[in-house]
N, C-alpha and C positions, 0 to 999 in steps of 0.2 A: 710196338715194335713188330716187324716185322721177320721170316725165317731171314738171316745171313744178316741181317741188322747191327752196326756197333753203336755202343752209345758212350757217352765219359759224363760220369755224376761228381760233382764235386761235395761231399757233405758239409752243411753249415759246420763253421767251429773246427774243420778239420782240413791239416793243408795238404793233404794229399790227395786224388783223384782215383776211383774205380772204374776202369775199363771192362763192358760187360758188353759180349760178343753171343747172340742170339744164334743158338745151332739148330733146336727142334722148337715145336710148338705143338701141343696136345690141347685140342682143344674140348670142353667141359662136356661132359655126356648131354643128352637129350633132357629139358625140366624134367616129360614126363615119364626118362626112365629113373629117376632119382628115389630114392626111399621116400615113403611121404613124409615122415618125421622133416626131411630137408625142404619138401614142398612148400609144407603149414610154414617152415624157415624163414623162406623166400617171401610169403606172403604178408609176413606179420612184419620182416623187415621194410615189405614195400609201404605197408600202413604207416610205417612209424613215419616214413620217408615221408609221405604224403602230407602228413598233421606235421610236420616243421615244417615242410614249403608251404603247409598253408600259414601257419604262427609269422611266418619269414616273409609274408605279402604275395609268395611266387604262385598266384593261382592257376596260370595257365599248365605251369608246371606241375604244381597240385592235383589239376583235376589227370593228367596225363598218369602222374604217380598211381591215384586212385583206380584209374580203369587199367594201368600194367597188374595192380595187386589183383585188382576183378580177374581179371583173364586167368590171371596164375592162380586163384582160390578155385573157379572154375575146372581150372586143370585137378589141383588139388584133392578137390571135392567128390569127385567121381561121381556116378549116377545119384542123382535123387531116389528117397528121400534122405535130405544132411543130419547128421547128426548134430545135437543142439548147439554144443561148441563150434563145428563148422559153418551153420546158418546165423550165431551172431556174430559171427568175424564177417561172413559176407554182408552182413546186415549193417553193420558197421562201413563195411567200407560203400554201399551204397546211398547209407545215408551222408558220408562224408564227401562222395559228391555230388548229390543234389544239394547240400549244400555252398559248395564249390561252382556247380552249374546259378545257383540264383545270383550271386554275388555276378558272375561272369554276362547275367542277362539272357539266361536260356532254360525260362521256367517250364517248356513243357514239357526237356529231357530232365530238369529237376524233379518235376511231377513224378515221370515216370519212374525216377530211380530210387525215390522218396517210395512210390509204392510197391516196388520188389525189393525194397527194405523191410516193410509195415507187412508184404505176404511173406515174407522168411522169421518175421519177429513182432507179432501184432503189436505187443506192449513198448515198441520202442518211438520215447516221446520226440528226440530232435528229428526222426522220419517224420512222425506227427508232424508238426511243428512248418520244416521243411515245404511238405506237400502243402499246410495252408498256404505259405507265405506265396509260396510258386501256384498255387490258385489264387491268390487274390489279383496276382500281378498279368494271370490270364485273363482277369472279370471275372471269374466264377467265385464271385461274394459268397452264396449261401452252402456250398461245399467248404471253401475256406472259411468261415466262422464254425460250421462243423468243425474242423478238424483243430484251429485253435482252444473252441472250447473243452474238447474234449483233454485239449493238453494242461487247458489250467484246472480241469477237473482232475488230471492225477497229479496235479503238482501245478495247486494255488501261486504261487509267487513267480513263474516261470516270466522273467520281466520283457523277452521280446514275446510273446505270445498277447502279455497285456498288453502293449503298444499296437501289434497287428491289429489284434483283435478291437481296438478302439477305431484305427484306422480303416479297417475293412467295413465295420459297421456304422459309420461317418460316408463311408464311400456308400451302401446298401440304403443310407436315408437320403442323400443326395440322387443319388438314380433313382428311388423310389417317388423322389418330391418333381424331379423332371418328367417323370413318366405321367405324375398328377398332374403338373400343369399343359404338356403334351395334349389328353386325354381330354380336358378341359375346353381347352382349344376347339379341339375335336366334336366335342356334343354342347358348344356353347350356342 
């Protein structure tokens, strides 16, 4: 609505009609003159937001979600360096959309955001994870089998990491055997 606006709401269940007549409008302070307590708010709500429109299939709108909560943690966050609570929420929402970006077919911004996940939170396995996958899908086999192994070394049973990682290194013996016969070719 807009200032001088009328509107008429009928509520369900109810037979009478409320007439609301729009005089002023205030609009909300600046994000960043808000207290932070309301900031970390804003951001954690943006997260949540993000992980249903991804559970809910809306990835476009997902990875959107993601990078609004990025900006506003940024905001939040004030100068580096983050305190540990504030670098795994950024951590967090970075790894959430490089994964969002793989899904979407855009491994190299995956990569990247995969690894300013992994430099705010070394130990965190779906960034791991993540970066391999969006390196296998660039051809950099032997960084991506790094970074999957490393995932099933802190956590053996991590089931797409086994998959990749079976996939990535199928793919590293297939380019390895074409390069033989290439080569072959070559000095025969």
């Amino acid at each position: 609505m807009t200032r001088g606006e009328q509107a008429r709401l009928r509520p369900t269940g109810a037979g009478s009609t409320l007439n609301i007549h729009l005089g002023s409008f205030t609009p909300p302070p600046p994000f960043w003159d808000a207290p932070p307590a309301a900031r970390w708010r804003c951001v954690h709500l943006g997260h949540a937001r993000a992980l249903r429109l991804v559970n809910e299939g809306h990835l476009r709108q997902a990875g959107r979600a993601f990078s609004r909560a990025l900006r506003a943690a940024i905001a939040a966050g004030g100068a580096p360096p983050l305190p540990p609570e504030a670098a795994q929420v950024k951590a967090e929402l970075h790894a959430g959309l490089a994964q969002v970006q793989i899904h979407l077919g855009l491994p190299a911004a995956a990569a990247g955001n995969a690894d300013r996940a992994l430099r705010l939170c070394p130990a965190h396995l779906e960034a791991r994870y993540s970066r391999g996958v969006a390196q296998a899908a660039m051809r950099d086999l032997e960084a991506a089998m790094e970074d999957l192994g490393a995932v099933l070394r802190a956590q053996p049973g991590h089931p797409g990491a086994l998959r990749e990682l079976r996939r990535v290194r199928g793919q590293a013996r297939e380019r390895d055997a074409q390069l033989g016969r290439r080569l072959g070719r070559l000095f025969a």
